[in-house]
C-alpha positions as CSV (number, residue, x, y, z in Angstrom):
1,X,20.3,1.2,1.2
2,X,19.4,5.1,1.3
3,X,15.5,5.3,1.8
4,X,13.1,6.8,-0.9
5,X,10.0,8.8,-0.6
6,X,7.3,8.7,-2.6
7,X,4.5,11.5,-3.3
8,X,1.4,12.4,-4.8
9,X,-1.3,15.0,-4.1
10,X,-4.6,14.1,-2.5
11,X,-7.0,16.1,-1.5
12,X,-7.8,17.3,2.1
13,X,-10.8,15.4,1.9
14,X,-8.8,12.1,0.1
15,X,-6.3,12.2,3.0
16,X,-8.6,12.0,5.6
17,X,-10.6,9.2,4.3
18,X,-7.4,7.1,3.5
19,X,-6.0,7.9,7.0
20,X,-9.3,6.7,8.1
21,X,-9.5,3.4,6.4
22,X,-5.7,2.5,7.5
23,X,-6.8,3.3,11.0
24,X,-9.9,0.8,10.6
25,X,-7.5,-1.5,9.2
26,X,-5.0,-0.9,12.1
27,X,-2.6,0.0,9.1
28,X,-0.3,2.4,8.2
29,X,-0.9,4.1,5.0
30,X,2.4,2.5,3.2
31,X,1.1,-1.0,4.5
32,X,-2.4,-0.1,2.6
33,X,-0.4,1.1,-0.6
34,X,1.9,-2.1,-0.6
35,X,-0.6,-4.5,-0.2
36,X,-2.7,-3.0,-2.9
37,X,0.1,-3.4,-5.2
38,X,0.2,-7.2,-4.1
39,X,-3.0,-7.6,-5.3
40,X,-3.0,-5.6,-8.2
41,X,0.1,-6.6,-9.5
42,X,1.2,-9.8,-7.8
43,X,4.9,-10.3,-7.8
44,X,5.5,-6.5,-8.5
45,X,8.8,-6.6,-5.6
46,X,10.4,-9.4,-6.9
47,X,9.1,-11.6,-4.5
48,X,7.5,-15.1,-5.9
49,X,4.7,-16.1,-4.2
50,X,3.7,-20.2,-3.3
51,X,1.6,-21.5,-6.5
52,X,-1.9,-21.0,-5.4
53,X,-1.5,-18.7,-2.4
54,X,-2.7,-15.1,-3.3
């Protein structure tokens, strides 16, 4: 399957903070992104999760 990119502007300041935190979290910036969405909006990738696991 062809690979996608997704955008949106920051600012300077915005990206440096986020590339911060995914650095304290030993992250990447898309893992960040994704597992917000997971908690935001649980089964959001088709995925079902285990009854009671979050």
């Amino acid at each position: 399957m062809p690979r996608k990119q997704v955008s949106f502007p920051v600012t300077d300041k915005e990206h440096e903070q986020i590339k911060q935190l995914a650095k304290s979290e030993r992250r990447t910036i898309k893992q960040l992104v994704l597992s917000a969405f997971d908690k935001l909006y649980p089964g959001w990738n088709g995925e079902r999760k285990e009854s009671g696991s979050k």
